[in-house]
C-alpha atoms as one frame of an Amber mdcrd trajectory, in Angstrom:
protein
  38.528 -15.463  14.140  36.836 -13.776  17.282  33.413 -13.392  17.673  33.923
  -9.323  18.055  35.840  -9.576  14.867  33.432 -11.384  13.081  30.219  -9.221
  14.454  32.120  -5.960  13.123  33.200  -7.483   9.435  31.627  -5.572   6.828
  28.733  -7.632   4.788  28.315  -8.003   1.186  24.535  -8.786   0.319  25.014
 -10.143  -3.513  22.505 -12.559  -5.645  23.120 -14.701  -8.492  20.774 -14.447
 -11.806  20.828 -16.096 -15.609  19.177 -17.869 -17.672  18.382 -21.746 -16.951
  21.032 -23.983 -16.773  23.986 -20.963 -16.712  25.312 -22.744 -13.531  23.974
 -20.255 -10.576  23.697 -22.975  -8.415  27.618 -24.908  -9.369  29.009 -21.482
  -9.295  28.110 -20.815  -5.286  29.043 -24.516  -4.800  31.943 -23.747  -6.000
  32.601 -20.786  -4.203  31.972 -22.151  -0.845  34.264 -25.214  -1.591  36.803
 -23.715  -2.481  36.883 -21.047  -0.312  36.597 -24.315   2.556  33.666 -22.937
   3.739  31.394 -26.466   4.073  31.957 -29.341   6.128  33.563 -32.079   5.377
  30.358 -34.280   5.901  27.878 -32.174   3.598  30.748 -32.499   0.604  30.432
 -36.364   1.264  26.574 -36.090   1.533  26.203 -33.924  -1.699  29.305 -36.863
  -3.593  27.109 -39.869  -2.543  24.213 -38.028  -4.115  25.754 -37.189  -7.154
  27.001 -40.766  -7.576  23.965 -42.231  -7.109  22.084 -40.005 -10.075  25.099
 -41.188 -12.192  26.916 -37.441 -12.521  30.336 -37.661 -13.707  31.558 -35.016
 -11.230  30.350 -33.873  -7.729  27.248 -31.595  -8.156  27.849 -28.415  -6.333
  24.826 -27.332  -6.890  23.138 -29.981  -4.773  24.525 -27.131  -1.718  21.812
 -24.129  -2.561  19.231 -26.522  -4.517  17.132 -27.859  -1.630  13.912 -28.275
  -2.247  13.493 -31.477  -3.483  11.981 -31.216  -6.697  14.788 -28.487  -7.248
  16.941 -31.686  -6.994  14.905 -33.689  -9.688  14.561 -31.693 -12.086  17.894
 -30.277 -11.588  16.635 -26.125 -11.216  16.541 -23.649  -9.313  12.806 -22.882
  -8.304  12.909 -20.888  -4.871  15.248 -18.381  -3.664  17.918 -19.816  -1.566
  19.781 -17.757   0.969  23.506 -19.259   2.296  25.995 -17.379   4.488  29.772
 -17.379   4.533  32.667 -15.539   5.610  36.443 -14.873   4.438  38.824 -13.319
   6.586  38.097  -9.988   4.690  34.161 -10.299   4.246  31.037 -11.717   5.822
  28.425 -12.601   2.557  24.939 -13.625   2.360  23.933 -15.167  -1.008  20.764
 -15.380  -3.080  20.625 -17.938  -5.122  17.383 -16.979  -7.635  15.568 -18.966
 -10.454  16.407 -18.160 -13.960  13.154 -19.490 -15.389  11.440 -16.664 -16.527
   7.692 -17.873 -14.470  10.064 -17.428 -11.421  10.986 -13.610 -12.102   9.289
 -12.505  -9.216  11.639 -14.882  -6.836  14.195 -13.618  -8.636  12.995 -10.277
  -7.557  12.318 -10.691  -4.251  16.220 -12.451  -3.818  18.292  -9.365  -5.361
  15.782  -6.595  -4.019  18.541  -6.171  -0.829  21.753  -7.047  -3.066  24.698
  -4.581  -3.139  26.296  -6.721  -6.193  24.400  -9.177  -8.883  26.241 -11.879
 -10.343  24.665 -12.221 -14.036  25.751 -15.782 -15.543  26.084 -16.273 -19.487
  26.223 -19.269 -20.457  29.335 -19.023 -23.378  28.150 -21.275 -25.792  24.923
 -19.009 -26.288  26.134 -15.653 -25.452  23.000 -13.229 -24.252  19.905 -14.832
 -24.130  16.256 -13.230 -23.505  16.986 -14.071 -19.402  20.156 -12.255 -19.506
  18.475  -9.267 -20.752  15.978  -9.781 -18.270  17.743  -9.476 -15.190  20.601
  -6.879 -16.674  17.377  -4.477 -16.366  15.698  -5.612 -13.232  19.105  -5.414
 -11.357  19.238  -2.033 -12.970  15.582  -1.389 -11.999  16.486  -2.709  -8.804
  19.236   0.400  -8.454  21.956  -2.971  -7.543  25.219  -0.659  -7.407  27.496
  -3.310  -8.599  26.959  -6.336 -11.607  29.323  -8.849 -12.509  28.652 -10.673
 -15.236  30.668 -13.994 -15.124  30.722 -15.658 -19.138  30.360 -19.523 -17.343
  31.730 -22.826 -18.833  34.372 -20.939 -20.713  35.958 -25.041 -20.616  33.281
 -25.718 -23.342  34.724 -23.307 -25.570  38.345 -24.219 -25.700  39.024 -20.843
 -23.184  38.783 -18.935 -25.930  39.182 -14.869 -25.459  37.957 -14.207 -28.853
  34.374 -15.663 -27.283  34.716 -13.949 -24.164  35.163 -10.631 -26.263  32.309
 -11.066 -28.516  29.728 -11.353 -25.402  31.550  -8.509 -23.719  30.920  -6.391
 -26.303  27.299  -7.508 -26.453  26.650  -7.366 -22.806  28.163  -3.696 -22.669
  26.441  -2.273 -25.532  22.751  -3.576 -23.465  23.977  -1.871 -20.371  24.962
   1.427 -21.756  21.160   1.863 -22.026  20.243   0.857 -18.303  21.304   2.963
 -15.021  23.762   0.370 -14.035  26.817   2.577 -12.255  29.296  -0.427 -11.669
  30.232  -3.664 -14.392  32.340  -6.162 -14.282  33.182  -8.894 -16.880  34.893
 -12.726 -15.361  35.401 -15.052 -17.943  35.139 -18.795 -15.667  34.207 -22.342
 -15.139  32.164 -23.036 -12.015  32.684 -26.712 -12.760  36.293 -26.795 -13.161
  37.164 -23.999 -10.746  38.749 -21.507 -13.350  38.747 -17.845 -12.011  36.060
 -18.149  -9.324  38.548 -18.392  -6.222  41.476 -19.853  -8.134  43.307 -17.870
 -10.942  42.958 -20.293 -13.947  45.619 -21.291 -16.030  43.802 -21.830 -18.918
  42.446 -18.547 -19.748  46.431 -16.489 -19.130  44.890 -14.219 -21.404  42.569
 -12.440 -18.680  44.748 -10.044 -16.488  41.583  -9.245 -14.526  40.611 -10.525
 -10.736  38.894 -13.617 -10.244  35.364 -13.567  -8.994  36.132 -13.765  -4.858
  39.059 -11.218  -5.087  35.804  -9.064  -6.451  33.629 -10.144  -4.001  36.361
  -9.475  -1.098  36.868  -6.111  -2.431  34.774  -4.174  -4.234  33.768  -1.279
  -2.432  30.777  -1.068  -1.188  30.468   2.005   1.812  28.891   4.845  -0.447
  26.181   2.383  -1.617  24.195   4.228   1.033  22.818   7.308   0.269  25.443
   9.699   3.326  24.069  13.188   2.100  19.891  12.777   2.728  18.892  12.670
   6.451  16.294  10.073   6.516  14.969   8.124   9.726  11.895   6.786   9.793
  10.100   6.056  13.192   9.063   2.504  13.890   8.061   3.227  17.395   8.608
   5.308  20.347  10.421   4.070  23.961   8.831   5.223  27.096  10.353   2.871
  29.507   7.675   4.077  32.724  10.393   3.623  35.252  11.754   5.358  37.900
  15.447   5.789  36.214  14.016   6.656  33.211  11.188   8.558  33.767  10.944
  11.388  31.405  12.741   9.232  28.875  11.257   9.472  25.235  13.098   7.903
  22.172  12.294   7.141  18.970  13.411   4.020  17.452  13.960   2.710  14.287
  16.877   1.935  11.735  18.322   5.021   9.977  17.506   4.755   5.871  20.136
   7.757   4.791  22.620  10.643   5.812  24.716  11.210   9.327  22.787  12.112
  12.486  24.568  13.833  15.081  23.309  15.261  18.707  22.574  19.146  18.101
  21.152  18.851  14.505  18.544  21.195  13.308  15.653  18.250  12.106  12.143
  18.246  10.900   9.745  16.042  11.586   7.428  15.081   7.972   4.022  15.102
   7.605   3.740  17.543  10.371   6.467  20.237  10.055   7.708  20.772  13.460
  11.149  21.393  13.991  13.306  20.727  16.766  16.874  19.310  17.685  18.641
  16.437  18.724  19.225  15.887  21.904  20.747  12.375  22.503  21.116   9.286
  19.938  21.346   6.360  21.861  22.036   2.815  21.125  22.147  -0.789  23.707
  25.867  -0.127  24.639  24.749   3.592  25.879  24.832   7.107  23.913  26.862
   7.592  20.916  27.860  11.059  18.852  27.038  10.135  15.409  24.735   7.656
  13.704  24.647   6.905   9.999  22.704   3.829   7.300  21.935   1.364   8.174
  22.459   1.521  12.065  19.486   0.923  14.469  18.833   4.002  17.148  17.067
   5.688  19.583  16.817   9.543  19.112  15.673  12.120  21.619  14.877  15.701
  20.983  14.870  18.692  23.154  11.510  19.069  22.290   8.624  16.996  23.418
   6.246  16.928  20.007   3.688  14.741  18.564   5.739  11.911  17.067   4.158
   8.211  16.424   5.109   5.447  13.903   5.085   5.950  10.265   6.478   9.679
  10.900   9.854  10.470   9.696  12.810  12.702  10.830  14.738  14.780   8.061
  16.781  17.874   8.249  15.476  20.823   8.197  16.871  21.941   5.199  16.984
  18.853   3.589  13.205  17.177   3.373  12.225  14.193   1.258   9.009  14.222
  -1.073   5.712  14.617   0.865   2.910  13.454  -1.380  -0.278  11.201  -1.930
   0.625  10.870  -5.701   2.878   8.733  -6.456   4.353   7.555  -9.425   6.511
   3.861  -9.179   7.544   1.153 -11.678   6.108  -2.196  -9.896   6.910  -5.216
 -11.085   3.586  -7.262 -10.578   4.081 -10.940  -8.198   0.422 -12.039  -8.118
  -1.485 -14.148 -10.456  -4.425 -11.760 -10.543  -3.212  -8.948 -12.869  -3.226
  -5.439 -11.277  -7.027  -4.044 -11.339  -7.003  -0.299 -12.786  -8.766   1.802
  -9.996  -8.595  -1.392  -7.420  -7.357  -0.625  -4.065  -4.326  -2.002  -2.200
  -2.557  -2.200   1.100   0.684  -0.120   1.053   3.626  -0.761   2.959   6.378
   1.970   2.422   9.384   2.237   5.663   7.357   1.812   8.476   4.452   3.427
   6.955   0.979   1.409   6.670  -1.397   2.833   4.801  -3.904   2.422   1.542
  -4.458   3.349  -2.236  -6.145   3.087  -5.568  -4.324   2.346  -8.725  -4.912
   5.721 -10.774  -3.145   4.476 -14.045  -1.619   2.218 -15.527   1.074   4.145
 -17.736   3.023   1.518 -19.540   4.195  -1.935 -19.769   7.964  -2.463 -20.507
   9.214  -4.858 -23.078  12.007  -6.127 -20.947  13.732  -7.682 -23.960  13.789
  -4.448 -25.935  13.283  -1.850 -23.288  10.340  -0.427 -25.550   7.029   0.608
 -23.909   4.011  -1.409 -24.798   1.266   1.685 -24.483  -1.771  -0.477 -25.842
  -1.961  -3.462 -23.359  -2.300  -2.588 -19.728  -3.378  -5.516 -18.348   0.054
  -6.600 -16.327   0.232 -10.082 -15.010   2.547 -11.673 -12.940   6.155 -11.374
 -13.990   5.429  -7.995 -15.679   6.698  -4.722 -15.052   5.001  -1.115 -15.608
   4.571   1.815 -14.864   1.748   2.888 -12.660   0.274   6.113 -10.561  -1.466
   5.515  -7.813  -2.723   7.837  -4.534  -2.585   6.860  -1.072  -5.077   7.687
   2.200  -2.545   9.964   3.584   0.641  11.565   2.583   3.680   9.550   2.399
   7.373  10.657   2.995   9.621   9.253   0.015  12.548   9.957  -2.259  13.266
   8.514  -6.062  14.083   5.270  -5.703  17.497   5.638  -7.366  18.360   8.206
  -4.607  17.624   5.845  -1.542  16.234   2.467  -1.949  14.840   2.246   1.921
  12.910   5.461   1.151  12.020   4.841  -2.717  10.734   1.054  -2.416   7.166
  -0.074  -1.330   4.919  -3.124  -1.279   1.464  -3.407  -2.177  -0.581  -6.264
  -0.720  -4.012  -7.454  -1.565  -6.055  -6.450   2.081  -8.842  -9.841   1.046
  -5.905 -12.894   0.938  -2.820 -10.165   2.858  -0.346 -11.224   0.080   2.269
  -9.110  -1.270   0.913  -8.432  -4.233   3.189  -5.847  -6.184   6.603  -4.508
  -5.600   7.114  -1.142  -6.398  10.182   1.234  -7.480   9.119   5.132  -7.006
  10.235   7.132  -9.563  10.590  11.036 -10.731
């Protein structure tokens, strides 16, 4: 494969989640084995280290597990991030803890994903961590979710099994906004249906897990219809070729930009149109998500970071109330009326937590109304209003222009990440 070829493959972003022991870790392993995509010196690294602790097979997982107390205790504890590529595919994957202390890794891993991977192990069916990440994928707005039953082996390949936590998985989702599910009955340790198509289970006519990986489609997960670009800075080169030159950079979050377009720029309301969008290998007629410009307008106005360019007749939200569902990361629980550093596109600015709405019962999707203290691992619901007005759109419309951070401005950690919602 060419490097031009391989620079212009489309990339699938996916993560894996499940409860502890489901076999995240065997099942990427496995995937990058037998799709040949490890050396042949790390498969005799990760053999001699699986002989040594006495395992009766070679321990994939010992390929995303690296920390080394990950390797003790044989879990997944930090996200872990490996990269691969198929003739049809590049893929980045995120490995994420299923212990339910490490939620907000697990958060943090599958907050970019186009597709989660939800294991079940098949001996238990759907477990508390199942439900667990079936809603923060759909909280998440993760377009695509497989949900692979794993060790099918330890159940004789039996469909009537497979069924029975089919059923149970799809009457959970048909409460959640999840637009795109998959079910792959496999064993990561074996090899059954995850590149291979297994001979044990004939019963399943459907693809194995890498045909889904190579082809689901994944080019209108990007919002094409809402012109959003935020600015991130603005290019005044002060030389003599470029001399009146002024662009405005930044990666474009939603919608098609073309040279002659009627925009807006938000908070300030001025209008103008485009007069150039240009890019390192020179000027280019159209620019859609998630490409990286330059844009130039005909006319010269007041533009500096933070401020974002929309169509005219197609703004986003301009508001200092905002209402989000955050799911809290910090081990000091959120302070009702404390103030926080916000991060939202390439917006920096501050707020005060208004309200705390809700807590959700992510077991039972209920609201808990009369506790509002949420710790880490948590998720609610939560108002707050910001120093100045901020340009946004409902999170399950564009996930660029509907996510934000909040970060505590005494230690700078990221403190809360936050889902904005109707």
């Amino acid at each position: 494969m060419d490097t031009n070829s391989y620079l212009n493959m489309e990339l699938l972003r996916f993560s894996t989640a499940g409860s502890v022991d489901d076999g995240k870790s065997t099942l990427i392993g496995r995937l990058l084995y037998d799709s040949k995509s490890i050396f042949a010196d790390q498969y005799e690294a990760i053999e001699e280290s699986s002989r040594r602790k006495g395992d009766e097979n070679v321990n994939l997982a010992l390929l995303t597990d690296g920390l080394r107390a990950e390797r003790e205790q044989g879990i997944t504890i930090d996200v872990a991030y490996r990269y691969f590529a198929t003739p049809k595919r590049k893929f980045i994957i995120a490995d994420t803890p299923g212990h339910i202390q490490y939620t907000r890794n697990m958060v943090t891993g599958s907050s970019t994903s186009n597709l989660s991977i939800i294991l079940v192990d098949a001996r238990h069916g759907v477990v508390e961590q199942t439900s667990r990440h079936t809603f923060i994928s759909s909280l998440l707005g993760i377009p695509h979710v497989v949900f692979c039953i794993n060790k099918m082996d330890l159940v004789d390949y039996s469909e009537e099994v497979f069924e029975n936590i089919k059923r149970d998985l799809e009457a959970f989702s048909s409460k959640l906004n999840v637009k795109d599910i998959h079910f792959v009955p496999l064993s990561a340790l074996k090899g059954d249906n995850v590149v291979n198509k297994s001979e044990n289970m004939d019963w399943y006519k459907g693809s194995t897990l890498m045909y889904l990986l190579e082809n689901i489609h994944i080019g209108s997960d990007y919002n094409h219809i809402d012109c959003r670009f935020p600015v991130q800075n603005v290019i005044r080169p002060q030389s003599t070729e470029y001399h009146d030159y002024r662009g405005y950079a930044g990666r474009i979050a939603g919608g098609i930009f073309k040279p002659g377009d009627d925009v807006m720029v938000l908070p300030s309301g001025f209008t103008s149109k485009i007069k150039s969008i240009d890019t390192m290998d020179g000027s280019i007629e159209e620019a859609f998500a998630p490409m990286s410009v330059a844009i130039t307008l005909e006319d010269d106005i007041d533009i500096s970071r933070g401020d974002m360019i929309v169509r005219e007749n197609n703004k986003s939200e301009v508001s200092q109330d905002i209402d989000l569902m955050v799911c809290w990361l910090n081990e000091k629980p959120i302070v009702s009326n404390g103030k926080y550093a916000v991060k939202h596109t390439s917006n920096d600015v501050r707020c005060v937590v208004k309200e705390v709405k809700y807590k959700v019962n992510i077991n039972t999707l209920h609201r808990i109304e009369d506790d509002k203290e949420v710790k880490m691992n948590e998720i609610a619901r939560i108002s707050i209003r910001t120093t100045k007005p901020l340009m946004f759109d409902q999170y399950t419309r564009n996930r660029t222009t509907g996510s934000l951070i909040l970060i505590d401005e005494a230690t700078n950690e990221t403190v809360g990440a936050g889902m904005i919602i109707d």
